[in-house]
MDAnalysis code that builds the backbone (N, CA, C; Angstrom):
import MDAnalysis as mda
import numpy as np

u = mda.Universe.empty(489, n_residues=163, atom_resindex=np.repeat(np.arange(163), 3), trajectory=True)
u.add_TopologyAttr("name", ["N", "CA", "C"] * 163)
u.add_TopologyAttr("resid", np.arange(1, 164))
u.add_TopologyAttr("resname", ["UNK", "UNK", "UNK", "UNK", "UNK", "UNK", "UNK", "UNK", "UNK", "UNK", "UNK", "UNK", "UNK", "UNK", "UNK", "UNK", "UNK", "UNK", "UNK", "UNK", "UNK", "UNK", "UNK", "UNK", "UNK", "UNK", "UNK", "UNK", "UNK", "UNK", "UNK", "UNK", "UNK", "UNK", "UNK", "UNK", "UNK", "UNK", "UNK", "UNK", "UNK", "UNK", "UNK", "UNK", "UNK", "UNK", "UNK", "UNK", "UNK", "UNK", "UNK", "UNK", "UNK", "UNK", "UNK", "UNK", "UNK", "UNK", "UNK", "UNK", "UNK", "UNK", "UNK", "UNK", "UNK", "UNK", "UNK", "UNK", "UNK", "UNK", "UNK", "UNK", "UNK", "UNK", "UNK", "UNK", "UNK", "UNK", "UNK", "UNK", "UNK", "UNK", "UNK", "UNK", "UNK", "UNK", "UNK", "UNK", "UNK", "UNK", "UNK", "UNK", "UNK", "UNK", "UNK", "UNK", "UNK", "UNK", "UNK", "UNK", "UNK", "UNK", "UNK", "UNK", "UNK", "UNK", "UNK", "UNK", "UNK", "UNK", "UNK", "UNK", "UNK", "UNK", "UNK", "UNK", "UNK", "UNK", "UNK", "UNK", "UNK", "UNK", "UNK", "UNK", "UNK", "UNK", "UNK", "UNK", "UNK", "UNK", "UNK", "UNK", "UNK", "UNK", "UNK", "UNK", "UNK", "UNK", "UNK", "UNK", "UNK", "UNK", "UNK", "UNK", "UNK", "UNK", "UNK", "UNK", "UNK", "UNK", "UNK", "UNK", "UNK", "UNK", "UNK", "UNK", "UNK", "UNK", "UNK", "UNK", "UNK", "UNK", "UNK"])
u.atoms.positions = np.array([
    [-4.414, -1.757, -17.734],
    [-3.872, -1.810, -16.404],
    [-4.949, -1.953, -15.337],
    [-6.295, -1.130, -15.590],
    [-7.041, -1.229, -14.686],
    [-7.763, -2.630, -14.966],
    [-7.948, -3.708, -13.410],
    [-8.357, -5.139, -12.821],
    [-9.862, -4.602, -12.988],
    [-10.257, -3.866, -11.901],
    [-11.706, -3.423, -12.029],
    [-11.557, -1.991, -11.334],
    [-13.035, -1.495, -11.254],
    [-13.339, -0.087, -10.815],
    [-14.601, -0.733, -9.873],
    [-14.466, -0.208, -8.284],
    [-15.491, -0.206, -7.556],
    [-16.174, 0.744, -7.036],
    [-17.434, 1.040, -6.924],
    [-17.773, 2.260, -6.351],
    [-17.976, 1.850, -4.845],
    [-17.828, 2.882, -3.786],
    [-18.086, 2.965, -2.714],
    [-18.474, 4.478, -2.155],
    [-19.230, 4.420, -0.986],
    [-19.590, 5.350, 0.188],
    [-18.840, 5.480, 1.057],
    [-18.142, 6.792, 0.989],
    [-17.865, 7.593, 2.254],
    [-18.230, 8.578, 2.993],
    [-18.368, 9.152, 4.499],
    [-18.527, 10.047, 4.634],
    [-18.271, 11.227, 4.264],
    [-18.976, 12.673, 4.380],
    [-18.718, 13.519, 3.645],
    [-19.472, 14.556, 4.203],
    [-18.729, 15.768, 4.423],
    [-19.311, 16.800, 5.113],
    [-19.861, 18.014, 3.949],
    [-21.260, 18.237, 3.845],
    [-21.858, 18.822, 2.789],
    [-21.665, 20.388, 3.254],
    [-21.938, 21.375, 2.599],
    [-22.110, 22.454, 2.481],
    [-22.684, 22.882, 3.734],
    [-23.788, 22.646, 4.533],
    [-24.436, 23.138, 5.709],
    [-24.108, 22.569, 6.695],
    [-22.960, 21.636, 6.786],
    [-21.707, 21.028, 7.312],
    [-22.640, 19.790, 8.195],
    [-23.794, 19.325, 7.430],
    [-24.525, 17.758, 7.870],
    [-23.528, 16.892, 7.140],
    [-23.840, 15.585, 7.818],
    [-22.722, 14.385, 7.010],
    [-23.665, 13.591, 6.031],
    [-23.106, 13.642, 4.800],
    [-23.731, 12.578, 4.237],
    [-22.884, 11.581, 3.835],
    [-22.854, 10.769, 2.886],
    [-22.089, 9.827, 2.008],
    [-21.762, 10.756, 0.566],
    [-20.966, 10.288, 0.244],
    [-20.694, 10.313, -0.875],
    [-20.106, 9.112, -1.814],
    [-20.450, 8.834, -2.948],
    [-19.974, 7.791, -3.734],
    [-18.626, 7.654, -4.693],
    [-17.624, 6.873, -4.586],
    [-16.614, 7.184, -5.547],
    [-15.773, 6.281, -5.518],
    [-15.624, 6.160, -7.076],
    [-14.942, 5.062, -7.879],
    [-13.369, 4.713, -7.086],
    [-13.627, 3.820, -6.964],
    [-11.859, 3.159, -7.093],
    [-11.245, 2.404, -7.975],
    [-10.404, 2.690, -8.505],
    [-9.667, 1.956, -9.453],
    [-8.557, 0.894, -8.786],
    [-8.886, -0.159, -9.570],
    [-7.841, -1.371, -8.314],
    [-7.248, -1.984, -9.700],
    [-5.548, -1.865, -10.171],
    [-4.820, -2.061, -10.571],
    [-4.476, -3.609, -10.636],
    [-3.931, -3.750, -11.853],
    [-3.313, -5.186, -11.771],
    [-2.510, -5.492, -11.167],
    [-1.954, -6.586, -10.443],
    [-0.842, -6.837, -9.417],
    [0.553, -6.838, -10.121],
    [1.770, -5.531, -9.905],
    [2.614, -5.396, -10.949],
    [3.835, -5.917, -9.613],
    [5.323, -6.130, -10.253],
    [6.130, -6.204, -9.848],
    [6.608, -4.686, -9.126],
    [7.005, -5.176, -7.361],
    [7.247, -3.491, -7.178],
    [8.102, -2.792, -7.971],
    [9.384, -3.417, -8.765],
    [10.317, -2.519, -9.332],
    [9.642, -1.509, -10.602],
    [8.341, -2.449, -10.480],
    [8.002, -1.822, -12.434],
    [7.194, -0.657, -11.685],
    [6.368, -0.656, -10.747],
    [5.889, 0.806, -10.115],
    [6.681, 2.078, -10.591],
    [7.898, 1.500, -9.828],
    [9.084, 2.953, -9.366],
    [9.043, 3.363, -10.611],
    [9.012, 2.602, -11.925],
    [9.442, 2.902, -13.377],
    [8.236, 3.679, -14.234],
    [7.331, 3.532, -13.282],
    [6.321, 4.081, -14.363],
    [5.307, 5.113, -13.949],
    [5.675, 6.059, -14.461],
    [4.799, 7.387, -14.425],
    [2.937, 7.077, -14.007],
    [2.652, 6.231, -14.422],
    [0.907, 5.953, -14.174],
    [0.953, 6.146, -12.721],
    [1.597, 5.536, -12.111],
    [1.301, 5.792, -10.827],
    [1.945, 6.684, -9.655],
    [1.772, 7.753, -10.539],
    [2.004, 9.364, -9.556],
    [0.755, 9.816, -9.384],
    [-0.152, 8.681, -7.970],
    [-1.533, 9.092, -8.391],
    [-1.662, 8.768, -6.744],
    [-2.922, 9.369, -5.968],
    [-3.074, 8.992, -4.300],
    [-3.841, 7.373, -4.410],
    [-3.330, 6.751, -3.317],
    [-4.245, 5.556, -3.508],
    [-3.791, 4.853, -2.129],
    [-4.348, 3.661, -2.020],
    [-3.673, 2.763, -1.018],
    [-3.273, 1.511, -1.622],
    [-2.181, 0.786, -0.976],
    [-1.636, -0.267, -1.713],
    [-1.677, -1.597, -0.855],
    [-1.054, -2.833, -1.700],
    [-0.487, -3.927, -0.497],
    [0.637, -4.017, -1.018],
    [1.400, -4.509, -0.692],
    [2.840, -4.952, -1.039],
    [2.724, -6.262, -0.707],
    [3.102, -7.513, -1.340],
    [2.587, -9.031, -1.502],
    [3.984, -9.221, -1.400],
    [4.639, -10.654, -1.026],
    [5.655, -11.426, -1.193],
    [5.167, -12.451, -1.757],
    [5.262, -13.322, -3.053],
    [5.061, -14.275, -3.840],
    [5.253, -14.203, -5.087],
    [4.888, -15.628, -5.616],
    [5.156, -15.677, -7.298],
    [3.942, -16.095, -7.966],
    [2.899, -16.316, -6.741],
    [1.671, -16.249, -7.507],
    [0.948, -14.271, -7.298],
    [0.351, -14.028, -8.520],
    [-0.622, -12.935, -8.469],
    [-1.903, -13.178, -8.090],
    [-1.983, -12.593, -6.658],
    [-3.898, -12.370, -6.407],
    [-4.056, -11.335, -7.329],
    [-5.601, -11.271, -7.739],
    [-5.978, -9.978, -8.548],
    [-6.670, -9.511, -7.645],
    [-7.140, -9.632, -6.402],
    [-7.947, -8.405, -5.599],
    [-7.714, -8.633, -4.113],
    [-8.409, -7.375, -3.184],
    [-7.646, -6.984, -2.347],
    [-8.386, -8.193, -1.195],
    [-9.092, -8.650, -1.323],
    [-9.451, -9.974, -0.836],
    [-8.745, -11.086, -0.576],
    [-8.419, -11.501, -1.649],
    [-6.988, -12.580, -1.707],
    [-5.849, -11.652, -0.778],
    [-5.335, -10.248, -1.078],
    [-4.220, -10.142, -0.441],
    [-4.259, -9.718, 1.162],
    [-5.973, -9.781, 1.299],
    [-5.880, -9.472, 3.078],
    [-5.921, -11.005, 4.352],
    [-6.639, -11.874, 3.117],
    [-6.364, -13.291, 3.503],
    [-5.408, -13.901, 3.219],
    [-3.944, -13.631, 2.373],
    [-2.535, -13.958, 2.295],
    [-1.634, -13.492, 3.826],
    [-0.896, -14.391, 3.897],
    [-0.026, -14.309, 5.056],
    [1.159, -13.578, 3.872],
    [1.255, -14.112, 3.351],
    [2.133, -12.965, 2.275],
    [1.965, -11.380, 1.993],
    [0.990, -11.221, 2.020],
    [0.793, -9.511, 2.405],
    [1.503, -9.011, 3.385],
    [2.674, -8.355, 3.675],
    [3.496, -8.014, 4.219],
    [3.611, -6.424, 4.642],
    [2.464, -5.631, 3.936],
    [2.428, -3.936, 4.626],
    [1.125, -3.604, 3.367],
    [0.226, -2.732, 4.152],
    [-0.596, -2.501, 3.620],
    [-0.061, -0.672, 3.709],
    [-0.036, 0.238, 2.499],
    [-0.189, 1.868, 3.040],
    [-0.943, 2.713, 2.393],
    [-0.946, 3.724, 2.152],
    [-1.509, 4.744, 1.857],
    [-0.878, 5.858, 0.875],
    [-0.816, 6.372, -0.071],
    [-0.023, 7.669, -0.780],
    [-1.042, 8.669, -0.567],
    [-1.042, 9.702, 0.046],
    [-2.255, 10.627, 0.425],
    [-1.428, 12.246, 0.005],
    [-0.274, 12.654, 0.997],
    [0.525, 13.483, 0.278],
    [1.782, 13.582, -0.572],
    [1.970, 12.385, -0.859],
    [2.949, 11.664, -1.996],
    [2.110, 10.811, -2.974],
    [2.903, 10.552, -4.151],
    [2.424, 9.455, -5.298],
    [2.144, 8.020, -4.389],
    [1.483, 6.945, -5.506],
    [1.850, 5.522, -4.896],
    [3.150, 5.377, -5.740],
    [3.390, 5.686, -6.882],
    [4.976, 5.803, -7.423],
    [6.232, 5.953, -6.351],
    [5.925, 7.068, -5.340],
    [7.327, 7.840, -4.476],
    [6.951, 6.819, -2.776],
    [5.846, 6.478, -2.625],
    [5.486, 5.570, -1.377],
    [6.451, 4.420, -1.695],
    [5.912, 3.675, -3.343],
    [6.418, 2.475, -3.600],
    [8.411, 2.536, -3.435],
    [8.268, 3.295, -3.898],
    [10.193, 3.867, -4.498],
    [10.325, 3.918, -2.898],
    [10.137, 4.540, -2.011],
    [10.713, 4.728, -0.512],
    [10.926, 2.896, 0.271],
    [9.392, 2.209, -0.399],
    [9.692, 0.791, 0.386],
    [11.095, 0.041, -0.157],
    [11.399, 0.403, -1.480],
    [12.559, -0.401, -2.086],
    [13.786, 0.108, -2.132],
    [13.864, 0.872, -1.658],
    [15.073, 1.711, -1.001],
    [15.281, 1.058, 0.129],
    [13.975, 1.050, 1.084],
    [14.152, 0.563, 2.819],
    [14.180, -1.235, 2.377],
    [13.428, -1.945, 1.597],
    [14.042, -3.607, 1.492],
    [15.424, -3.152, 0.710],
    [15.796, -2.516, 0.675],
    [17.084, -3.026, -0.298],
    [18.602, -2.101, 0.682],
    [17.747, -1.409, 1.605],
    [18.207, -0.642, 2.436],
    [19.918, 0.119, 2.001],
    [18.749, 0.945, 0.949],
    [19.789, 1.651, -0.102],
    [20.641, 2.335, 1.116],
    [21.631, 2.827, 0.260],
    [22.487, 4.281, 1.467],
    [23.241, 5.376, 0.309],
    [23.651, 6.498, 1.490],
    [23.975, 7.677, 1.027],
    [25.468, 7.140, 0.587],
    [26.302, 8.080, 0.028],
    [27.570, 8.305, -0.839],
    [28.423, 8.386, 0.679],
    [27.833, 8.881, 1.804],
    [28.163, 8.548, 2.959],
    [28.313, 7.472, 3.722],
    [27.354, 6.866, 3.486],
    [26.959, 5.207, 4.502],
    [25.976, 5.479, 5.096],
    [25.041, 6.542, 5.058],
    [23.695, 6.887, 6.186],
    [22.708, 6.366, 4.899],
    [21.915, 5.801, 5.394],
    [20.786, 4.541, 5.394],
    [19.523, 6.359, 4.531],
    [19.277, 5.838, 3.039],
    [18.560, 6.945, 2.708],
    [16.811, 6.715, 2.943],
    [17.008, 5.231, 3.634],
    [15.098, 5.976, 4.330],
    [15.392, 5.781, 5.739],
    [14.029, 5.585, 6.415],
    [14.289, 5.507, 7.592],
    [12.899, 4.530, 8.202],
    [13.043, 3.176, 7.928],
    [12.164, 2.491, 7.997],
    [11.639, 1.807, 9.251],
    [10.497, 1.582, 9.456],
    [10.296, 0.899, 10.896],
    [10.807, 0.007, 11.285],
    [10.546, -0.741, 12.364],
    [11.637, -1.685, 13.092],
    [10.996, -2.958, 12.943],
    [9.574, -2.700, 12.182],
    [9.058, -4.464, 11.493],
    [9.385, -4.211, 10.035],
    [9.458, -3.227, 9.655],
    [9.470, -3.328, 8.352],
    [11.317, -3.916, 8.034],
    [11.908, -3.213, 9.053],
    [13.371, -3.801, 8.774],
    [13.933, -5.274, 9.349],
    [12.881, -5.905, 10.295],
    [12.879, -7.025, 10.797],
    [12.691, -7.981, 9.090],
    [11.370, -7.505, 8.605],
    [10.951, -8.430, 7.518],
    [12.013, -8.247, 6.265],
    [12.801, -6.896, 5.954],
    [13.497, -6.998, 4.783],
    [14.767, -7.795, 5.423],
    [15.187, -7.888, 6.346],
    [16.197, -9.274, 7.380],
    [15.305, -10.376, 6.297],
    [14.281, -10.795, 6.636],
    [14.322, -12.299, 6.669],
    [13.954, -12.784, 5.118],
    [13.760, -11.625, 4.228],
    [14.110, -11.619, 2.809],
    [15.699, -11.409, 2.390],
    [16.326, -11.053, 3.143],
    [17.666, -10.874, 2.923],
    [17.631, -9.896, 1.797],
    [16.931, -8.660, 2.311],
    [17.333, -7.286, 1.276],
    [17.083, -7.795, 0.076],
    [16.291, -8.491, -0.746],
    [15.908, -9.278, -1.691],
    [14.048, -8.357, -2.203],
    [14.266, -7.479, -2.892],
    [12.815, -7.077, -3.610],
    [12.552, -7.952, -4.462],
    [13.135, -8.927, -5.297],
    [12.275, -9.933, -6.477],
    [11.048, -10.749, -5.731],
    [9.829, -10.674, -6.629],
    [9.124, -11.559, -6.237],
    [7.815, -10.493, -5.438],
    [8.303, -9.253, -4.896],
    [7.317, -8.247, -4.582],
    [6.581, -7.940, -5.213],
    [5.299, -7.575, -5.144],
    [3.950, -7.199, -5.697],
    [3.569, -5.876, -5.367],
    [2.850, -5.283, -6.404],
    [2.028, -4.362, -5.497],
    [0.358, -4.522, -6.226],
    [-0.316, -4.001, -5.522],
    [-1.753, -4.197, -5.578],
    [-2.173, -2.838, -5.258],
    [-2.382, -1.900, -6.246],
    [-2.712, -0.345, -5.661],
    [-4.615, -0.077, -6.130],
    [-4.776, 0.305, -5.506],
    [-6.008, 1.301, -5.842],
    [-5.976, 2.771, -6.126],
    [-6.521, 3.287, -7.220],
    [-6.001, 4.501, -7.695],
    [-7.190, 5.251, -6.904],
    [-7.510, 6.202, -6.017],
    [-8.813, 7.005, -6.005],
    [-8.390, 8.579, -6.140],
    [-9.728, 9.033, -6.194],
    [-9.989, 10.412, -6.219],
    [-9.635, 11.515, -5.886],
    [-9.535, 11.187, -4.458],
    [-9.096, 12.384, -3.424],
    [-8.420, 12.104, -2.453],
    [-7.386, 12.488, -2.117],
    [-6.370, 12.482, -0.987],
    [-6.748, 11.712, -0.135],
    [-7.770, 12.060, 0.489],
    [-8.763, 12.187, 1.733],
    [-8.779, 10.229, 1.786],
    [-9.643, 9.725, 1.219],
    [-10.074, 8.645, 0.474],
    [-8.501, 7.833, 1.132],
    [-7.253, 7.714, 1.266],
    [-6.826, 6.802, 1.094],
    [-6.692, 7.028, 2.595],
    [-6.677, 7.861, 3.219],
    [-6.770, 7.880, 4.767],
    [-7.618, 7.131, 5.343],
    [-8.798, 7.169, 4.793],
    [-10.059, 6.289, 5.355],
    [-10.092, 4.820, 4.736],
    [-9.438, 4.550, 3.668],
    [-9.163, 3.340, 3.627],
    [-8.073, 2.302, 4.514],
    [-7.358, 3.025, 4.321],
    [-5.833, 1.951, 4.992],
    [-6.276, 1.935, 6.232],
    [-6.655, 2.803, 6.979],
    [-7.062, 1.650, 8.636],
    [-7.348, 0.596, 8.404],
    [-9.158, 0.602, 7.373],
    [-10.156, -0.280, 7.368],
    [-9.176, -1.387, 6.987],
    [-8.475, -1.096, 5.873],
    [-7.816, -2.493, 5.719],
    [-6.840, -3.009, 6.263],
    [-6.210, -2.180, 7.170],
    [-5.070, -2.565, 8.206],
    [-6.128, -3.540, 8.669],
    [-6.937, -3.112, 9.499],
    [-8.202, -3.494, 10.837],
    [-8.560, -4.809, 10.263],
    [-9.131, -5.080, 8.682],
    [-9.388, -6.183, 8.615],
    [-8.748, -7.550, 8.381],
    [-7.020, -7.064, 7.898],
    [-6.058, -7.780, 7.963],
    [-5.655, -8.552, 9.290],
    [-5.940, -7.266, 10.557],
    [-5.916, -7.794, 11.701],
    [-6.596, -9.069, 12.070],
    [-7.783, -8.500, 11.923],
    [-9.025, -9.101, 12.417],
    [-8.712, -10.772, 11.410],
    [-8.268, -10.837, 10.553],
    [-8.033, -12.458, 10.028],
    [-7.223, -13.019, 10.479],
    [-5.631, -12.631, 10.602],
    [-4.558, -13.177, 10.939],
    [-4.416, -13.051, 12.166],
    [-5.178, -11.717, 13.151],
    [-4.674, -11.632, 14.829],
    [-3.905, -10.823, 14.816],
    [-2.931, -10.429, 13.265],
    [-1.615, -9.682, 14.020],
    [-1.983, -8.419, 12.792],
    [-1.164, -7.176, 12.948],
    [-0.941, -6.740, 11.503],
    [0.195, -7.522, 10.862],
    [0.213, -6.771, 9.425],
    [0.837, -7.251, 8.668],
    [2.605, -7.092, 9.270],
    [3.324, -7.760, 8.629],
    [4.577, -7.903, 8.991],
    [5.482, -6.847, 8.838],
    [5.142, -5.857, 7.404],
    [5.717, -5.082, 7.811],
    [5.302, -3.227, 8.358],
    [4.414, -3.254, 8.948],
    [3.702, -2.186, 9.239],
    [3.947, -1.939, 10.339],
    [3.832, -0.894, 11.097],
    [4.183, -0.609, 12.530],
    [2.523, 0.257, 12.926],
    [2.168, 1.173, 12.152],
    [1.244, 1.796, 13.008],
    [-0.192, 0.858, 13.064],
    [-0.632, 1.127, 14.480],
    [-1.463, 0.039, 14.985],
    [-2.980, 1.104, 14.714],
    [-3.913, 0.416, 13.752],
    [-5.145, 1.691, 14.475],
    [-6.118, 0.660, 14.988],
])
C-alpha cells in the first residue's frame, strides 16, 4: 500500500522549551478509490489527504496540487483519515437521517462541488499520507492548501477554510 516514505523537518519545541526541528517519516499511500478508504481498517491513522476527481491515478502529492481535479485537500488530526474520508461521502452523496436531516453538515463549496458531480462519488480518489503525530497534519494541510493556492489562484473547490 505504501507509494513511498518521505522524511521531513518540523518545528519542535525541546525540553528547555528552544525550537528545534525535528525529522519524521511520512508515509504517502497509493491513490485508492474513496469508497475503498471507508472499508478499510488501515486507515484509522492521523494524516492529511487530497480527494482527486478522475480516472487517471497521480501517485504523488505533486501531480495532485498541480491537478485542477484536486477538489479538497484535509487533515485527520483528532479523527482517523478512515472517519474524515467516511464524513466527505456522506456530504457528496449527501446521505440523510431516518428523518430527512442531512447527516453531515458540509460547507457551502464543498456542497456547490457535490451539485456539479450530481451526488456522484465514482471516480473519487484519495491520496493520504499516514504520519506520526497528530500535530504533523496540522502543519501540513495549510502548507498544502497555500501551495495549491499559489498554482491555481484559488483554493481547491471544495474547501472553505482560507489560511
Amino acid at each position: 500500500m505504501i507509494n513511498h516514505v518521505e522524511v521531513i523537518s518540523v518545528p519542535y519545541i525541546n525540553e528547555d522549551f528552544s525550537i528545534g526541528a525535528k525529522h519524521i517519516q511520512i508515509h504517502w499511500i497509493k491513490p485508492v478509490l474513496l469508497e475503498e478508504v471507508i472499508k478499510d481498517s488501515f486507515y484509522n491513522k492521523p494524516g492529511v489527504y487530497f480527494l482527486h476527481r478522475t480516472t487517471e491515478l497521480n501517485s504523488n502529492y505533486n501531480d495532485m496540487l498541480n491537478s485542477e481535479d484536486t477538489f479538497y485537500i484535509g487533515m485527520a488530526n483528532r479523527e482517523t483519515i478512515r472517519s474524515r474520508v467516511n464524513k466527505h461521502y456522506l456530504s457528496i452523496t449527501d446521505a440523510r437521517t431516518k428523518s430527512g436531516n442531512p447527516v453531515t453538515r458540509p460547507g457551502i463549496n464543498l456542497k456547490r462541488f457535490r451539485e456539479s458531480i450530481e451526488f456522484n462519488p465514482s471516480n473519487i480518489y484519495v491520496l493520504c499520507a499516514i504520519v506520526p503525530d497528530n500535530n504533523i497534519s496540522v502543519i501540513l494541510e495549510p502548507l498544502f492548501v497555500h501551495a495549491y493556492k499559489q498554482i491555481h489562484g484559488r483554493m481547491p473547490a471544495g474547501n472553505t477554510q482560507d489560511f
